[in-house]
C-alpha atoms as one frame of an Amber mdcrd trajectory, in Angstrom:
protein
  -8.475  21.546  -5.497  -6.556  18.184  -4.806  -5.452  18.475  -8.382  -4.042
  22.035  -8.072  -2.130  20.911  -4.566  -0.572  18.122  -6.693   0.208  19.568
  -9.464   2.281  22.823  -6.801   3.921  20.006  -4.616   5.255  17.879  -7.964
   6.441  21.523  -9.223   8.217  21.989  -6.292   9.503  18.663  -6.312  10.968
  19.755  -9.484  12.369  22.581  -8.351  13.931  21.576  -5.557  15.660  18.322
  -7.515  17.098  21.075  -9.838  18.790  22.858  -7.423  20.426  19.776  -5.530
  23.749  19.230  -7.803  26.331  16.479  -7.294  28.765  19.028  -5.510  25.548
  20.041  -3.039  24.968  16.644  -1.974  28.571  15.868  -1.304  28.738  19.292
   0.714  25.558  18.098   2.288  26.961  14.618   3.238  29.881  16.026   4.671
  27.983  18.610   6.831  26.333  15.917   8.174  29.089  13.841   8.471  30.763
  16.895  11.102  27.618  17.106  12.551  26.666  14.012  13.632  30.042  11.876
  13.110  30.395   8.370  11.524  29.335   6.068  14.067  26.289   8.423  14.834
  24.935   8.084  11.667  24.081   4.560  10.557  21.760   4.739  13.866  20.206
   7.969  12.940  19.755   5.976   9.061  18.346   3.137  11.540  15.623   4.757
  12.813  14.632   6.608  10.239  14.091   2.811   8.298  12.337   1.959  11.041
  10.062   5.341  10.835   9.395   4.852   7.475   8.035   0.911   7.718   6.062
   2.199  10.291   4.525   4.867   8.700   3.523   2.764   5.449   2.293  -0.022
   7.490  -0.420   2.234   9.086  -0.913   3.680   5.880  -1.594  -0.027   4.330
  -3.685  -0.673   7.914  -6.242   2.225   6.916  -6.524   1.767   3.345  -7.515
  -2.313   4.664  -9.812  -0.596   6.951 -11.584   1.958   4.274 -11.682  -1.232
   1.614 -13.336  -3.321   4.206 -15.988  -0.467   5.412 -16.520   0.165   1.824
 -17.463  -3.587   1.140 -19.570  -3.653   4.689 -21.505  -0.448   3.158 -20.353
   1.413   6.418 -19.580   5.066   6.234 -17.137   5.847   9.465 -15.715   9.706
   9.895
């Protein structure tokens, strides 16, 4: 099953990167660029930075936490 899942989201992955030419990402940078303005987005860039460290540091936290149980012989769900 988690194979399957993989392999789908990597295919899509694919598919998606083929789409997304250099003229799409320069129309998508200037979309954003009308949307949101230039002093708008290095906060927006800010926070997502921020978001992301975040998110891998918990990630890092509970990977700690199963290598520990799994060491201690606990089995927490």
């Amino acid at each position: 099953m988690y194979e399957t899942n993989l392999f789908l989201n990597t295919m899509n992955l694919f598919i998606i990167a083929g789409f997304l030419g250099p003229q799409e990402i320069i129309l998508i940078v200037l979309a954003l660029l009308l949307l949101f303005g230039g002093r708008k987005i290095p906060e927006l860039m800010k926070g997502l930075g921020k978001g992301m460290k975040e998110f891998k540091k918990a990630k890092e936290e509970m990977d700690d936490d199963e290598q520990a149980s799994a060491k201690s012989g606990k089995i927490e769900s």
